[in-house]
The first five atom37 places (N, CA, C, CB, O) and aatype in JSON, in Angstrom:
{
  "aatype": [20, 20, 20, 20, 20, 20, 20, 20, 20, 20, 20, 20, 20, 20, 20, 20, 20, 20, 20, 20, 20, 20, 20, 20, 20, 20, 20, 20, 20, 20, 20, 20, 20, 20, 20, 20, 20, 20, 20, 20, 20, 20, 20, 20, 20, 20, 20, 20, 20, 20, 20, 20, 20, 20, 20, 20, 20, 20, 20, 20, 20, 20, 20, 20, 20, 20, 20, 20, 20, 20, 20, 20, 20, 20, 20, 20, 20, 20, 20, 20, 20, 20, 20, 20, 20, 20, 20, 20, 20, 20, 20, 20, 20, 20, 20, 20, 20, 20, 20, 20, 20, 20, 20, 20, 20, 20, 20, 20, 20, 20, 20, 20, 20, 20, 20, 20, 20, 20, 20, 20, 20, 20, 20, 20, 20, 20, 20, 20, 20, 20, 20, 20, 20, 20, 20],
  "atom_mask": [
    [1, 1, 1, 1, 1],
    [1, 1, 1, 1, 1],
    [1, 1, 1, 1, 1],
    [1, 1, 1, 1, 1],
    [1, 1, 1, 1, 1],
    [1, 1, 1, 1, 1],
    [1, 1, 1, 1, 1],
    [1, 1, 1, 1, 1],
    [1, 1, 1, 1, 1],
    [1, 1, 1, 1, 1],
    [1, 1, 1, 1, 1],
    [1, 1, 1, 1, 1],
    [1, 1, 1, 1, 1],
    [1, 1, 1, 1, 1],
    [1, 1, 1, 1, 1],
    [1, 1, 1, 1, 1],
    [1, 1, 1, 1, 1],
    [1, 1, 1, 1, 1],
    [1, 1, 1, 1, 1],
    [1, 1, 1, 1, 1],
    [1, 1, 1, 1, 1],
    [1, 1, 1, 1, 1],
    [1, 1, 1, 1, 1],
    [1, 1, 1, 1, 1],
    [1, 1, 1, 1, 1],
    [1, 1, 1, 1, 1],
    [1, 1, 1, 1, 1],
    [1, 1, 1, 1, 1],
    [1, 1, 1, 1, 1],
    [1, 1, 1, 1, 1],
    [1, 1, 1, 1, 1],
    [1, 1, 1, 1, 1],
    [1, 1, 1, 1, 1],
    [1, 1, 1, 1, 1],
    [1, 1, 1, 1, 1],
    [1, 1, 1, 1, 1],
    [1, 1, 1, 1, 1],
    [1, 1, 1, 1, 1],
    [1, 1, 1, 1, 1],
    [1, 1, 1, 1, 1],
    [1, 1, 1, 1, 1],
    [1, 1, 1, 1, 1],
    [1, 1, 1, 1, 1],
    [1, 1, 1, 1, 1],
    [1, 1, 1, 1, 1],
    [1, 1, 1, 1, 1],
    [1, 1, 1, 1, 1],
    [1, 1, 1, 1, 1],
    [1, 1, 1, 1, 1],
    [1, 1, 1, 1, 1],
    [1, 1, 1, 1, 1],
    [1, 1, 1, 1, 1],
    [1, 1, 1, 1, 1],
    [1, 1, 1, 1, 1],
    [1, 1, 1, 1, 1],
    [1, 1, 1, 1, 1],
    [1, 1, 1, 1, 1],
    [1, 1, 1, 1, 1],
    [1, 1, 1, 1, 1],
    [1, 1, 1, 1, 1],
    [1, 1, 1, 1, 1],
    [1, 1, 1, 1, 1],
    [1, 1, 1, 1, 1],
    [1, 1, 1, 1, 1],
    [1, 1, 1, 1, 1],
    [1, 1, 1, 1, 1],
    [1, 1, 1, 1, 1],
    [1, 1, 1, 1, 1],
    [1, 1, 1, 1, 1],
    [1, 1, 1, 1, 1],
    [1, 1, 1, 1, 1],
    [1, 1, 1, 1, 1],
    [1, 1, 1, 1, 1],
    [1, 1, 1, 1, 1],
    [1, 1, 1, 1, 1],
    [1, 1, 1, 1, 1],
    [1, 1, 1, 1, 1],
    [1, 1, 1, 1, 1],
    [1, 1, 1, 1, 1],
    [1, 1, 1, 1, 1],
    [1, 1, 1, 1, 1],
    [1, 1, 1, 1, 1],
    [1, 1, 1, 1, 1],
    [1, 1, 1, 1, 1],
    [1, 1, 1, 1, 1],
    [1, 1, 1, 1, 1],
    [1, 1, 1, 1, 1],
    [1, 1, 1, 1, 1],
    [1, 1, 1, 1, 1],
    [1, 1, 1, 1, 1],
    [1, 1, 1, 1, 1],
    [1, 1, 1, 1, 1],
    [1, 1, 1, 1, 1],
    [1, 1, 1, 1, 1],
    [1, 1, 1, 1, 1],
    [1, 1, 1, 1, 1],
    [1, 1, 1, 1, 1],
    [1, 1, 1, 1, 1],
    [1, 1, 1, 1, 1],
    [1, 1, 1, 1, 1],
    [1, 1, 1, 1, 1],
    [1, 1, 1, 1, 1],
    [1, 1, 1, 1, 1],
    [1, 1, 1, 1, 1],
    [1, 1, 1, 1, 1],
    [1, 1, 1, 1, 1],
    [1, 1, 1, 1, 1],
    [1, 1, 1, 1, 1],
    [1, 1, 1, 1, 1],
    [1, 1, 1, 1, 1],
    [1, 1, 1, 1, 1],
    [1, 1, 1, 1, 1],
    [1, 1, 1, 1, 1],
    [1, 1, 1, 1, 1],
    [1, 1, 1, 1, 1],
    [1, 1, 1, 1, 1],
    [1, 1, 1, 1, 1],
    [1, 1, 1, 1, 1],
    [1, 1, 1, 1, 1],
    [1, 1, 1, 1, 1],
    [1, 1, 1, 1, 1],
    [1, 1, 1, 1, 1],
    [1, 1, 1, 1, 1],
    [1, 1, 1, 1, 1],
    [1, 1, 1, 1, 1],
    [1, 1, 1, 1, 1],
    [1, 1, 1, 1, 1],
    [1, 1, 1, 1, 1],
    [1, 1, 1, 1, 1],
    [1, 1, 1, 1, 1],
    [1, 1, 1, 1, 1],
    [1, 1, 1, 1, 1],
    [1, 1, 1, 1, 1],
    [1, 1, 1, 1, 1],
    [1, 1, 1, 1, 1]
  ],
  "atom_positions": [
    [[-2.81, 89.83, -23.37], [-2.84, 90.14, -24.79], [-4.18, 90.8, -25.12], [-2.62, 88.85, -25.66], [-5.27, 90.38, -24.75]],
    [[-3.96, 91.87, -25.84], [-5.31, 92.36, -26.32], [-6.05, 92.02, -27.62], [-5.22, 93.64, -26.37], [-5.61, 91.54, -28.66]],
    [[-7.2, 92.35, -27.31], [-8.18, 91.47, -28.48], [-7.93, 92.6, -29.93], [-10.39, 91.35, -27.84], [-8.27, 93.78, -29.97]],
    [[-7.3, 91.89, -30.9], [-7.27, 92.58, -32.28], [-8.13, 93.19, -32.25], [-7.28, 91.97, -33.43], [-8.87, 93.08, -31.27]],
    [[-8.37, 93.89, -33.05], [-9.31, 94.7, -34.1], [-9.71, 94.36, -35.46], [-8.77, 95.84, -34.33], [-9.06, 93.49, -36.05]],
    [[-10.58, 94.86, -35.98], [-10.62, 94.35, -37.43], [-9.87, 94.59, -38.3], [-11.51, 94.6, -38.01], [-9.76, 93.9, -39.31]],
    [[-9.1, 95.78, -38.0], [-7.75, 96.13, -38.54], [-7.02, 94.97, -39.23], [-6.89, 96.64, -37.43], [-6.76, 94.76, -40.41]],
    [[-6.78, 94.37, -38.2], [-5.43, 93.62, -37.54], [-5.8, 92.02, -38.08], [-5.31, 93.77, -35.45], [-5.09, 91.2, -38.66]],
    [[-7.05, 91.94, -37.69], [-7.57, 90.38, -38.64], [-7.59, 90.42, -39.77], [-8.9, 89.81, -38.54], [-7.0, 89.51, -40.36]],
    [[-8.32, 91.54, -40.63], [-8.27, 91.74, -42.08], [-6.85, 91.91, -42.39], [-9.12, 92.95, -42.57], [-6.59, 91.83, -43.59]],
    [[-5.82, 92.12, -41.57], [-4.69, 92.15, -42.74], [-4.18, 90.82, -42.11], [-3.44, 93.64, -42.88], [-3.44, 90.17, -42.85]],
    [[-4.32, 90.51, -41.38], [-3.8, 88.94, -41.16], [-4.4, 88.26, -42.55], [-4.54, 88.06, -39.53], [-3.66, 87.84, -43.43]],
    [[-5.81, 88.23, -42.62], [-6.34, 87.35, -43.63], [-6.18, 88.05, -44.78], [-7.73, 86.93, -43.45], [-7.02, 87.77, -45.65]],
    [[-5.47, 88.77, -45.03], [-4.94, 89.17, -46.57], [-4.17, 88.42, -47.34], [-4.21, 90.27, -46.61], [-4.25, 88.33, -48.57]],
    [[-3.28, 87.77, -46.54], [-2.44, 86.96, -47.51], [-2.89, 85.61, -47.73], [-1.07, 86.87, -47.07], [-3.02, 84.95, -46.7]],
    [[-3.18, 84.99, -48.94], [-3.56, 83.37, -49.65], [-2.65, 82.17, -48.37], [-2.57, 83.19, -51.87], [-3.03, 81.1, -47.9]],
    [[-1.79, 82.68, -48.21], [-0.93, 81.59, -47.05], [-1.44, 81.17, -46.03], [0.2, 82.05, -46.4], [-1.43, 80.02, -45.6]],
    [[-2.26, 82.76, -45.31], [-2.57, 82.58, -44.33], [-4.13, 81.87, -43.92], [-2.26, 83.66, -43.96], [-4.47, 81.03, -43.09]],
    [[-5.04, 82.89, -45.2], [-5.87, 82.28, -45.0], [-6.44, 80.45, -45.94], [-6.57, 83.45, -45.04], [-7.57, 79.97, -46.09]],
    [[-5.01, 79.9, -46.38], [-5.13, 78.57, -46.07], [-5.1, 77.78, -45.54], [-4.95, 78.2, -46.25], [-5.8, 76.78, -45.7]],
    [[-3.9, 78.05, -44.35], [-3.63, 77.91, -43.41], [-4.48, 77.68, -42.14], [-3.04, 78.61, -43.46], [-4.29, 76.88, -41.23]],
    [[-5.85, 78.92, -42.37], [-6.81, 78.73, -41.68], [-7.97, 77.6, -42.02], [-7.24, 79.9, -41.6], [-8.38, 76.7, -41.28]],
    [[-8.34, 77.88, -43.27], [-8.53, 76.3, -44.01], [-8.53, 75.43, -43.54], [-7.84, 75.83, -44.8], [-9.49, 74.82, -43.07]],
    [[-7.14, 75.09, -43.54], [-6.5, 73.73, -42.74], [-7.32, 73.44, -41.39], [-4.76, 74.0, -42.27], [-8.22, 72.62, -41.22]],
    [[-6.71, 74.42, -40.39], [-7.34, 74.21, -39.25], [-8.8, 74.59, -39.1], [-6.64, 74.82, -38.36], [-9.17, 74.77, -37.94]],
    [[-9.76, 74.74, -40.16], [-10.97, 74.41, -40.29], [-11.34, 73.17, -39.91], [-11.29, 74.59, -41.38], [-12.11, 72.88, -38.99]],
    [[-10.8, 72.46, -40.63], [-11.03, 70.66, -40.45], [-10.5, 69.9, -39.29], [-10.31, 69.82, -41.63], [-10.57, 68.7, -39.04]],
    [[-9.72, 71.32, -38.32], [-9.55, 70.35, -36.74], [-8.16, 70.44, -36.77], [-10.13, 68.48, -36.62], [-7.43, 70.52, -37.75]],
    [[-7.88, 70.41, -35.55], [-6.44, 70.89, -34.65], [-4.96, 69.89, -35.97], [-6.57, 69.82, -32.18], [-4.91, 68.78, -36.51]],
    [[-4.18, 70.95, -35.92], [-3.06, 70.47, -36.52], [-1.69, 70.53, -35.58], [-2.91, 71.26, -37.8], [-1.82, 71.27, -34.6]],
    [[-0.67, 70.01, -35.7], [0.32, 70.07, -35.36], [1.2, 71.43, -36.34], [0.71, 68.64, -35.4], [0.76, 71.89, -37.39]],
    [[2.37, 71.85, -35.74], [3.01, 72.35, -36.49], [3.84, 71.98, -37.97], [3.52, 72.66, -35.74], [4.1, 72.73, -38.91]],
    [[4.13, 70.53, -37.8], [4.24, 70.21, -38.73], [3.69, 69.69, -39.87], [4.66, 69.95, -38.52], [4.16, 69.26, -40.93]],
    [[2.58, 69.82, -39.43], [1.51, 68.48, -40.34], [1.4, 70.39, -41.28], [-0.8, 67.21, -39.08], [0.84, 70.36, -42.38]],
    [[1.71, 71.23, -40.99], [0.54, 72.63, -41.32], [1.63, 72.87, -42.21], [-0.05, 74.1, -39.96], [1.31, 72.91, -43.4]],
    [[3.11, 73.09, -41.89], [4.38, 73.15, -42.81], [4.27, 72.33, -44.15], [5.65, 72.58, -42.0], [4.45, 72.62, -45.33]],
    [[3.9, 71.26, -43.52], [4.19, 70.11, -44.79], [2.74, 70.33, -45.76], [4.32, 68.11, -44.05], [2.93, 70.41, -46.97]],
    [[1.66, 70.4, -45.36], [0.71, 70.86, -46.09], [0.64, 71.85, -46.85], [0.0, 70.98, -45.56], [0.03, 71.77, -47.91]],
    [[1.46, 73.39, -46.28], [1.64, 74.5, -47.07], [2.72, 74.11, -48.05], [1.97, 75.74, -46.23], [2.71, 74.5, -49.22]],
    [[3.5, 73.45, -47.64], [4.71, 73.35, -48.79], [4.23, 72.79, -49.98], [5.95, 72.43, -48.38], [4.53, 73.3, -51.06]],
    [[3.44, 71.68, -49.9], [2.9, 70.76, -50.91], [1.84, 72.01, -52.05], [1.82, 69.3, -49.91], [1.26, 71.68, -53.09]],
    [[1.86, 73.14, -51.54], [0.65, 74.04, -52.46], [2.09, 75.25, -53.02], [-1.17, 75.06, -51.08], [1.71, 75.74, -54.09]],
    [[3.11, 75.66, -52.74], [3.88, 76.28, -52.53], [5.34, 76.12, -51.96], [3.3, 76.79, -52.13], [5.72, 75.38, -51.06]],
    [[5.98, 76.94, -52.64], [7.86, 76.71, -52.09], [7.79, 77.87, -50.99], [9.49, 77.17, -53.64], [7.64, 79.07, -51.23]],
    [[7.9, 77.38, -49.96], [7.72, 78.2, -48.85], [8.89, 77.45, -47.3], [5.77, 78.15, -48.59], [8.7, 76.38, -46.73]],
    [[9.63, 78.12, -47.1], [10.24, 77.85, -45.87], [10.03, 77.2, -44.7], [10.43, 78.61, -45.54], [10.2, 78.25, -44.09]],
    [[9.75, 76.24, -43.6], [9.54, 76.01, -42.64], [9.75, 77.16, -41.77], [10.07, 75.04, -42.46], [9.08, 77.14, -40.74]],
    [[10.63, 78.27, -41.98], [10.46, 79.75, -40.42], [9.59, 80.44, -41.54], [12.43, 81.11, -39.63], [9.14, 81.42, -40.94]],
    [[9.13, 80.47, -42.72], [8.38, 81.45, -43.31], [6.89, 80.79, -42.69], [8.63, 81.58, -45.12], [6.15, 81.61, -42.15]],
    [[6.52, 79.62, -42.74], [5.23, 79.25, -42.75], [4.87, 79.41, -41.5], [4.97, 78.0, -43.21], [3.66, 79.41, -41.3]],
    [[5.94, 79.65, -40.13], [6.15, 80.27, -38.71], [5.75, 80.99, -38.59], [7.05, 80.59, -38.21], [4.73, 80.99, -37.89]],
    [[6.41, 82.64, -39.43], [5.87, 83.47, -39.35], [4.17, 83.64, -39.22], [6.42, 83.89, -40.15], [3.34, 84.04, -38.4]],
    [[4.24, 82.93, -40.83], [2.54, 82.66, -41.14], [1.6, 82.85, -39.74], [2.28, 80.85, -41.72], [0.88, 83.78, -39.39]],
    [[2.02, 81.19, -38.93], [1.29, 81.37, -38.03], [1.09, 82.14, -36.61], [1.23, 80.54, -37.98], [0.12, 82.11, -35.85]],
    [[3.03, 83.25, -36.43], [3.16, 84.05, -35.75], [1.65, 85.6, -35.6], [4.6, 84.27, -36.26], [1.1, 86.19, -34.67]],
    [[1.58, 85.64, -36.94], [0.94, 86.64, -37.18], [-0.24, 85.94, -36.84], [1.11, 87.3, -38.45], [-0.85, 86.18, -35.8]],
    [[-0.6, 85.09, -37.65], [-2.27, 84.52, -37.09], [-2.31, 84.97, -35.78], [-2.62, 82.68, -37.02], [-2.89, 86.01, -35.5]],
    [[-1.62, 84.13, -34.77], [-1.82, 83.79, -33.24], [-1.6, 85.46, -32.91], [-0.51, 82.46, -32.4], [-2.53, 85.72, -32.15]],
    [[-1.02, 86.35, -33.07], [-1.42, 87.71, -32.82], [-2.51, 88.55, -33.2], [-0.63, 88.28, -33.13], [-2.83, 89.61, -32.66]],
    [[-2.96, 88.08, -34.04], [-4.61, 88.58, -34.37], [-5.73, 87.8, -33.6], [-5.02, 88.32, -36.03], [-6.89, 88.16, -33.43]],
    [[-5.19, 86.81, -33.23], [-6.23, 85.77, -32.28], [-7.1, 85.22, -33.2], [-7.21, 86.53, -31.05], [-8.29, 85.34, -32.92]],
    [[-6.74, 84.48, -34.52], [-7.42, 83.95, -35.58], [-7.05, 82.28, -35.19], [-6.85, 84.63, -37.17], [-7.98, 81.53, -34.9]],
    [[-5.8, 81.83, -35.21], [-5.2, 80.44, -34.21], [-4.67, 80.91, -33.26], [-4.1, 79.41, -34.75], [-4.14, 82.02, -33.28]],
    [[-4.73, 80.03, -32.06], [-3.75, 79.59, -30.89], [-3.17, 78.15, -31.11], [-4.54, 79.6, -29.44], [-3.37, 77.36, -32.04]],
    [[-2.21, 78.0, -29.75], [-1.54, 76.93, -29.82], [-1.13, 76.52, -28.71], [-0.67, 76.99, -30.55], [-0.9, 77.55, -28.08]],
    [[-0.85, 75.47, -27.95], [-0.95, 74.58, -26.76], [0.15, 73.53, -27.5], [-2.72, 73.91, -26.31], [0.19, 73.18, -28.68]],
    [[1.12, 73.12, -26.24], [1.97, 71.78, -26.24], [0.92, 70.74, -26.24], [3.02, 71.59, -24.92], [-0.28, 70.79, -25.98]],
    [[1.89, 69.54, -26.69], [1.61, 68.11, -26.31], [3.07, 67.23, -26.78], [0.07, 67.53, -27.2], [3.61, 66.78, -27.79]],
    [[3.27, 67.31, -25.48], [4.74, 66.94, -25.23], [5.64, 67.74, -26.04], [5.02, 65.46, -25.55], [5.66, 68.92, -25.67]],
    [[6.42, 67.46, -27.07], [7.14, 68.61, -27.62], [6.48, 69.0, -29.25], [8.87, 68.15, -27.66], [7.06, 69.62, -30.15]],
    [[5.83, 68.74, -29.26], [4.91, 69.02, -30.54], [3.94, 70.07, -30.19], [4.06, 67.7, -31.06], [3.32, 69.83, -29.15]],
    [[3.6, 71.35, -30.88], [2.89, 72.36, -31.06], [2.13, 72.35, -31.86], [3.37, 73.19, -31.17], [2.44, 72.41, -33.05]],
    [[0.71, 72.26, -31.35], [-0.35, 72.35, -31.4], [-1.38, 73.24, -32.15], [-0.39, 72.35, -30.53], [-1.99, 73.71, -31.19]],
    [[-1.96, 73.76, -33.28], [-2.4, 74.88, -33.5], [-4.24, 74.4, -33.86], [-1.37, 75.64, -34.76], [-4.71, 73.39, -34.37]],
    [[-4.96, 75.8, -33.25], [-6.39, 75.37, -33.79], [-7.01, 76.86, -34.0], [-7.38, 74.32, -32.6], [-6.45, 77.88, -33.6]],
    [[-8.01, 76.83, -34.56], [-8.95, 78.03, -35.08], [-9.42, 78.48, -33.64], [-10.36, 77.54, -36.23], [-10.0, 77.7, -32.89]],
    [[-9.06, 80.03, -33.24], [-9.31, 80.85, -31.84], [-10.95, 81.71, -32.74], [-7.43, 82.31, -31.23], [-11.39, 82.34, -33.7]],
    [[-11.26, 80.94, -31.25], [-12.9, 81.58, -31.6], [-12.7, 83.36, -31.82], [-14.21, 81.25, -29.93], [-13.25, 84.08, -32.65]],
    [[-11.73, 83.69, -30.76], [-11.56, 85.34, -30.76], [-11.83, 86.24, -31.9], [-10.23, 85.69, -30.5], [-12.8, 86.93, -32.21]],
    [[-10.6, 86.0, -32.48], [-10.62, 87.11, -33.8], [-11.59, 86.33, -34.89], [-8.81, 87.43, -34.59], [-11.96, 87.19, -35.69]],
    [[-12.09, 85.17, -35.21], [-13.24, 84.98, -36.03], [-14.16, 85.9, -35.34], [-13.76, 83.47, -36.16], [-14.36, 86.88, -36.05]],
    [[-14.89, 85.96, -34.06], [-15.7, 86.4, -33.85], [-15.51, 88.13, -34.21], [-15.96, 85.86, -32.66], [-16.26, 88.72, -34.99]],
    [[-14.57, 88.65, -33.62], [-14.54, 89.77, -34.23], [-14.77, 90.45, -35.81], [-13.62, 89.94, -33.88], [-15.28, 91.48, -36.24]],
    [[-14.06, 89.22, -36.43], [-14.38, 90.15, -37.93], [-15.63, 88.97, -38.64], [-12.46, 90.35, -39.29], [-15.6, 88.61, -39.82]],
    [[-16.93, 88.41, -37.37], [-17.9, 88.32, -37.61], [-18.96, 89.4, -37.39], [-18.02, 87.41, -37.19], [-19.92, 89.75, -38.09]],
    [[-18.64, 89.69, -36.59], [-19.22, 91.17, -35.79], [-19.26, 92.28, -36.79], [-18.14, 91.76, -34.44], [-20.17, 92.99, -37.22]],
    [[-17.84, 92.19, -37.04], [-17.51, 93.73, -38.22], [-17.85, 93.57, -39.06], [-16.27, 94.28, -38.71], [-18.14, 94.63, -39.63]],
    [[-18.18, 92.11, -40.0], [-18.85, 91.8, -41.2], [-20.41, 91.85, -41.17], [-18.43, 90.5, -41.59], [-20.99, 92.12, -42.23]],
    [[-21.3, 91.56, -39.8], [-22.45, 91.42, -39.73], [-23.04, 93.02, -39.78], [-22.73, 90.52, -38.55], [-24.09, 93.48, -40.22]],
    [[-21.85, 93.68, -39.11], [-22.22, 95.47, -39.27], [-22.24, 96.07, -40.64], [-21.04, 96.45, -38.52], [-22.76, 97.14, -40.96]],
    [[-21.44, 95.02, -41.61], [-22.01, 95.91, -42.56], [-22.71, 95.28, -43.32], [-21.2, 96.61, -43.26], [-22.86, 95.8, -44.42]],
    [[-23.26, 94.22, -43.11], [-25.07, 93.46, -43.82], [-26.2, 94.18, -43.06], [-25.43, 91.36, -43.37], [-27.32, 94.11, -43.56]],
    [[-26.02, 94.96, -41.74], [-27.14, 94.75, -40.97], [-26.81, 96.05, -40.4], [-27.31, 93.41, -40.03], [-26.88, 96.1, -39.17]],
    [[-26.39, 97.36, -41.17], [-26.31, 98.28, -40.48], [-27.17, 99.22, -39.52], [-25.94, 98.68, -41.12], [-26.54, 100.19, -39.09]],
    [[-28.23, 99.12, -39.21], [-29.66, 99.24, -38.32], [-29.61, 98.42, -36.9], [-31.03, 98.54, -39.26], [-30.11, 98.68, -35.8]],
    [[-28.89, 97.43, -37.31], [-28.76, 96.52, -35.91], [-28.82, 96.75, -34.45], [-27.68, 96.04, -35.88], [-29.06, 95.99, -33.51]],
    [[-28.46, 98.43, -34.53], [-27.94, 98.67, -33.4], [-29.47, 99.61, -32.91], [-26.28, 99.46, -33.53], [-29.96, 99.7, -31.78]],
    [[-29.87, 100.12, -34.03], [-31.39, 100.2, -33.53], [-32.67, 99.18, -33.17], [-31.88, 100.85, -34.39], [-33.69, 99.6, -32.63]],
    [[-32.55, 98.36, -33.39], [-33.78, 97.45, -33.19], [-34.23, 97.3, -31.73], [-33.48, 96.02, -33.74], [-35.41, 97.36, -31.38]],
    [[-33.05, 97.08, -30.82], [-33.56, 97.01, -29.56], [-34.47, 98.6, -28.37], [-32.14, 96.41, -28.98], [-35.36, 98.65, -27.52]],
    [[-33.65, 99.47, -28.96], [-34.76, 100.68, -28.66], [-35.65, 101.06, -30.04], [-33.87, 102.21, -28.13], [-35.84, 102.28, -30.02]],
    [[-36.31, 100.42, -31.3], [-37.24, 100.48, -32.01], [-38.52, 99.53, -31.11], [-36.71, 100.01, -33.47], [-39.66, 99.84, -30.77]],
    [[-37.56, 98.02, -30.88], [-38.78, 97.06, -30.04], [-39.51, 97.52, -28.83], [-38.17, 95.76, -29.49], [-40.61, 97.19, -28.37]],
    [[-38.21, 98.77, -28.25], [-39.48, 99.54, -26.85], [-39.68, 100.12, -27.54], [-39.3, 100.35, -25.34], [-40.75, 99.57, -27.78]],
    [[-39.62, 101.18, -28.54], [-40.96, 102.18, -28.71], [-42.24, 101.48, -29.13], [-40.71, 103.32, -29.86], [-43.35, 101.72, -28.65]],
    [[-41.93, 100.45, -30.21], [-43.22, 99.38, -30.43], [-43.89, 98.99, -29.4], [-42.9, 98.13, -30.99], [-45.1, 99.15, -29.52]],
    [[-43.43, 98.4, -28.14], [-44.12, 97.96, -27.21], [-44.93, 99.3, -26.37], [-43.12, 97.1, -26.39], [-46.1, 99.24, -26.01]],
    [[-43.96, 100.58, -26.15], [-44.86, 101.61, -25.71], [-45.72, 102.26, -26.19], [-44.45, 102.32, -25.38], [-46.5, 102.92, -25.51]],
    [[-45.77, 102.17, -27.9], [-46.95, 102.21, -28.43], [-48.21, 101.41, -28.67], [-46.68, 102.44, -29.18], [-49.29, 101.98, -28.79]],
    [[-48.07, 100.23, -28.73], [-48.88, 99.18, -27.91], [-49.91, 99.3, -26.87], [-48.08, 98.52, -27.33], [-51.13, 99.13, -26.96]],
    [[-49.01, 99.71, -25.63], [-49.64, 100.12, -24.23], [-49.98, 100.83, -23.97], [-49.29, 100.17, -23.4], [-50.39, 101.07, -22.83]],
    [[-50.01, 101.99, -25.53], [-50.9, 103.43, -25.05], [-52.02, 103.22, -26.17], [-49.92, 105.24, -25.22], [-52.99, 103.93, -26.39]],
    [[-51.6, 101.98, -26.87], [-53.24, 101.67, -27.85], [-53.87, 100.83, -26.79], [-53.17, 100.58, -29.66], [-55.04, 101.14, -26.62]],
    [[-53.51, 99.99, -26.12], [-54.29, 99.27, -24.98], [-55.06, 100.45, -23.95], [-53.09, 98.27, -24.03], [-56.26, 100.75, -23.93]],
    [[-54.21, 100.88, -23.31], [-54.58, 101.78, -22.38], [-55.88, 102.74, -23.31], [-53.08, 102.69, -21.83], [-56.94, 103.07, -22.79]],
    [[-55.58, 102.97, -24.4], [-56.91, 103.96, -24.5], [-58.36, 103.58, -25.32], [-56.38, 105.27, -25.24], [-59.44, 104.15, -25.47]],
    [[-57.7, 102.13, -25.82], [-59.16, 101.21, -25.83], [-59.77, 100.59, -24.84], [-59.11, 100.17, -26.56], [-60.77, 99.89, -24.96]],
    [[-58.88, 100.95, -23.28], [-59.65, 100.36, -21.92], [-60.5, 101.54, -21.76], [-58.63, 99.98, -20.42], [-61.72, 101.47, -21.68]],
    [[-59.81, 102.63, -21.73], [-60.58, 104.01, -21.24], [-61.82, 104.12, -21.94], [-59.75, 105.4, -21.53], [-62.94, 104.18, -21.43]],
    [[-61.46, 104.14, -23.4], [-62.87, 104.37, -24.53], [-63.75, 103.45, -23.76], [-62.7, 103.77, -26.46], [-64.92, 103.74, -23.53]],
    [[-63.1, 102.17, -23.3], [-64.69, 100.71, -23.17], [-65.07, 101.37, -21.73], [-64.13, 98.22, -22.94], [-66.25, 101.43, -21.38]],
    [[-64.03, 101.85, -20.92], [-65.08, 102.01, -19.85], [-65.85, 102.84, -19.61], [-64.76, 101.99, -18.93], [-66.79, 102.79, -18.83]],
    [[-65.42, 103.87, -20.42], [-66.56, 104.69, -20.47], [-67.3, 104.91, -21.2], [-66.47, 105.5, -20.3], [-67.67, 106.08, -21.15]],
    [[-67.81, 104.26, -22.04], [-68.99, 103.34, -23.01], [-69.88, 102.93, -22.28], [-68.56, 102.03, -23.78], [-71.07, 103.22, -22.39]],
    [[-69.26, 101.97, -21.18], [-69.62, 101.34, -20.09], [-70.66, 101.6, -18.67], [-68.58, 101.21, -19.81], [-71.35, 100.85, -17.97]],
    [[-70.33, 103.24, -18.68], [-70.85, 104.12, -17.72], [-72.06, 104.16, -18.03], [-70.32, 105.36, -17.61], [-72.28, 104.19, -19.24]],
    [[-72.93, 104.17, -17.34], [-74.5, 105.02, -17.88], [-74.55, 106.06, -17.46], [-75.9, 104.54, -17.49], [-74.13, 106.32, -16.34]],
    [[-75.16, 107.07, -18.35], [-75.54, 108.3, -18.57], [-76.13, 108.84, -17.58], [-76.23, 108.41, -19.52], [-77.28, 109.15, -17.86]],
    [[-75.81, 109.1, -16.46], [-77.26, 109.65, -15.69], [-77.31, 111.1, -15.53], [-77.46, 109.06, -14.14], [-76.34, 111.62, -14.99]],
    [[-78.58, 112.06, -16.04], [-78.8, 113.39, -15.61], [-79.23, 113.61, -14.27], [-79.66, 113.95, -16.4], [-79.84, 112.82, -13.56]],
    [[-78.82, 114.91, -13.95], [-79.02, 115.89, -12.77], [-79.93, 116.54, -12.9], [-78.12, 116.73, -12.48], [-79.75, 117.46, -13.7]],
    [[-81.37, 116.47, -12.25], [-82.35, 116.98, -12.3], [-81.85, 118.33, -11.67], [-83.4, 116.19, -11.75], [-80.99, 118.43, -10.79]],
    [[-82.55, 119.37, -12.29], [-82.66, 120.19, -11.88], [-82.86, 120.89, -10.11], [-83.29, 120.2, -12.66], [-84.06, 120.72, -9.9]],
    [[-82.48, 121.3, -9.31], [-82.95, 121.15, -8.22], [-83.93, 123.48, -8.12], [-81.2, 120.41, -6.94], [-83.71, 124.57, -8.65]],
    [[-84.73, 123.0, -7.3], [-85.58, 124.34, -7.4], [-85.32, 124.86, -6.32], [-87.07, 124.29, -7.59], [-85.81, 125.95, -6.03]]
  ]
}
C-alpha cells in the first residue's frame, strides 16, 4: 500500500464523522463496535456507513486495524498523521528547508574569520628584521 499524500488525508479529514472518529481513537485503541456505537450516540448514522467512515480512514493511513479473535481492532496510524504533520509544519516554517545549508555557510564563514585572525596574529608575531645592505 502506498503512503497517501496530503491530498488524500485532508480529504479524509474533511468530513466531522471522520475526524471524530479519530478523536475517539485519540484516547486509545477501539473495537469496531465500541466506534459504531459511539458515532451513533452523536448522529443517525448506519453501522456499513460508519464502515465506510473507517474504510476511507485506513486508506489514507490515518487508522489501521488488527484482529483479536473475531473483533476488529482500530487505532490512530502514525503514517498519515505524520504526513499531514510534515505538510502543516511546511507551511508555519516555510525556510525549513534552508537552514541546514544556511548552518554550513555560517560555519564556513566562521573558519575563514578564524583562519584570518590566525594569519593577522602570526604575523604580528614575526619580527621585523632588515637586510643590510650588502656592498
Amino acid at each position: 500500500m502506498n503512503d497517501p499524500g496530503p491530498a488524500e488525508i485532508f480529504q479524509a479529514l474533511g468530513d466531522p464523522v471522520r475526524r471524530g472518529i479519530l478523536e475517539l481513537l485519540a484516547g486509545g485503541e477501539q473495537s469496531a463496535g465500541a466506534i459504531v456505537a459511539e458515532v451513533r450516540r452523536h448522529t443517525q448514522i448506519s453501522q456499513p456507513a460508519v464502515s465506510q467512515h473507517l474504510k476511507v480512514l485506513r486508506e489514507a493511513r490515518l487508522v489501521g486495524v488488527h484482529a483479536e479473535g473475531t473483533r476488529r481492532v482500530y487505532a490512530l496510524d502514525d503514517t498519515g498523521i505524520a504526513t499531514a504533520r510534515t505538510w502543516l509544519a511546511a507551511l508555519a516554517d516555510p525556510l525549513r528547508h534552508f537552514a541546514q545549508p544556511l548552518d554550513a555557510l555560517a560555519t564556513e564563514v566562521a573558519r575563514g574569520k578564524r583562519a584570518r585572525r590566525s594569519t593577522s596574529k602570526s604575523e604580528r608575531a614575526q619580527p621585523v628584521t632588515r637586510q643590510r645592505p650588502t656592498a
